[in-house]
C-alpha positions in Angstrom: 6.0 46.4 -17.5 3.2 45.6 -15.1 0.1 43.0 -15.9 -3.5 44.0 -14.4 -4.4 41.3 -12.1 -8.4 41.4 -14.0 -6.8 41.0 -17.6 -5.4 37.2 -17.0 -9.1 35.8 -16.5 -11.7 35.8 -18.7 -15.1 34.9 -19.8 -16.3 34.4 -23.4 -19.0 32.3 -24.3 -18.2 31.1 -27.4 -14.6 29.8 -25.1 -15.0 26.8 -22.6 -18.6 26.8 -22.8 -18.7 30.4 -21.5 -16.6 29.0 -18.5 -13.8 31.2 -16.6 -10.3 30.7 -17.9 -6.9 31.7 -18.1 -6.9 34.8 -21.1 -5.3 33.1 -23.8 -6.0 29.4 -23.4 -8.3 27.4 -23.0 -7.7 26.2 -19.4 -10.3 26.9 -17.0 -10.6 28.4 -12.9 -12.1 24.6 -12.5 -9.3 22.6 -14.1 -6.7 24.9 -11.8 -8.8 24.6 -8.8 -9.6 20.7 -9.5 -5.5 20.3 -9.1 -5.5 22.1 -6.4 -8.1 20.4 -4.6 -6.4 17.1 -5.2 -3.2 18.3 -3.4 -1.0 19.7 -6.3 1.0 23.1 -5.5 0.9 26.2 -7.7 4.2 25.2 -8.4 2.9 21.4 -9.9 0.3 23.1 -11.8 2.7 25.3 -13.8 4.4 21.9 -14.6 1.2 20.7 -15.8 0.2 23.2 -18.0 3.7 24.6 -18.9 2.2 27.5 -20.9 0.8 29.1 -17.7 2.9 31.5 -15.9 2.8 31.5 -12.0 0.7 34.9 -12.0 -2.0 33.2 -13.8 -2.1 29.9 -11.4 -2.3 32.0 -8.4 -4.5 34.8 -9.8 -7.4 31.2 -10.7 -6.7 30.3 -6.7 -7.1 34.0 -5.3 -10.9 34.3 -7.8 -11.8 30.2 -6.3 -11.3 31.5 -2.6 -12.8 35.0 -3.4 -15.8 32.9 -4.9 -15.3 30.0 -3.3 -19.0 29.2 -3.0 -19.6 29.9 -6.9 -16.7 27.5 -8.0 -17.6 24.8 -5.5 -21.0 24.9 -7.2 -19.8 24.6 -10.5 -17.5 22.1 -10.2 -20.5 20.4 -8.4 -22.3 20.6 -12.2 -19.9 19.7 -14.0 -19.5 16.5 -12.0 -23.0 15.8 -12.3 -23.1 16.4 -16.1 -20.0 14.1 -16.5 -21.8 11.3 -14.5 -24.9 12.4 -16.8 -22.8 11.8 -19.8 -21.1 8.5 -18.8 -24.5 6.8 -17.6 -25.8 8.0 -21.2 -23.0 6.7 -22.9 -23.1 2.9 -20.8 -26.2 2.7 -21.7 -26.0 3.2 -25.4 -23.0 0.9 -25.8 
């Protein structure tokens, strides 16, 4: 039995605040890619997230460097919101 490469990524907004992610989880393209970027194999990220198969890994790394420009840029703001959220936070405690 064969998977379609377009049904192991999806996008639902009510699901990782409308984010792209793994069918079936709730791991995103960005946590995938964010491994990657930091030097972790498709083979270390299927260790992290155990529930992920290989097909899904390296289908999130073939859609970041398809789109490599989107995901840069939304990685981008969600770095920026996290700062956003722990200078808001500091400042309240």
């Amino acid at each position: 039995m064969s998977t379609a490469i377009e049904t192991l990524l999806v996008s639902s907004a009510n699901v990782c605040g409308g984010r792209l992610h793994i069918e079936g989880t709730r791991i995103t393209v960005n946590q995938i890619v964010s491994l990657y970027k930091r030097g972790y194999t498709p083979e270390e990220i299927v260790d992290q997230y155990s529930n992920l198969s290989f097909a899904q890994v390296y289908t999130a790394l073939a859609y970041f460097h398809a789109n490599k420009e989107e995901i840069e840029a939304d990685l981008q703001a969600e770095g920026e919101e996290a700062l956003r959220l722990e200078r808001e936070f500091t400042e309240a405690g």
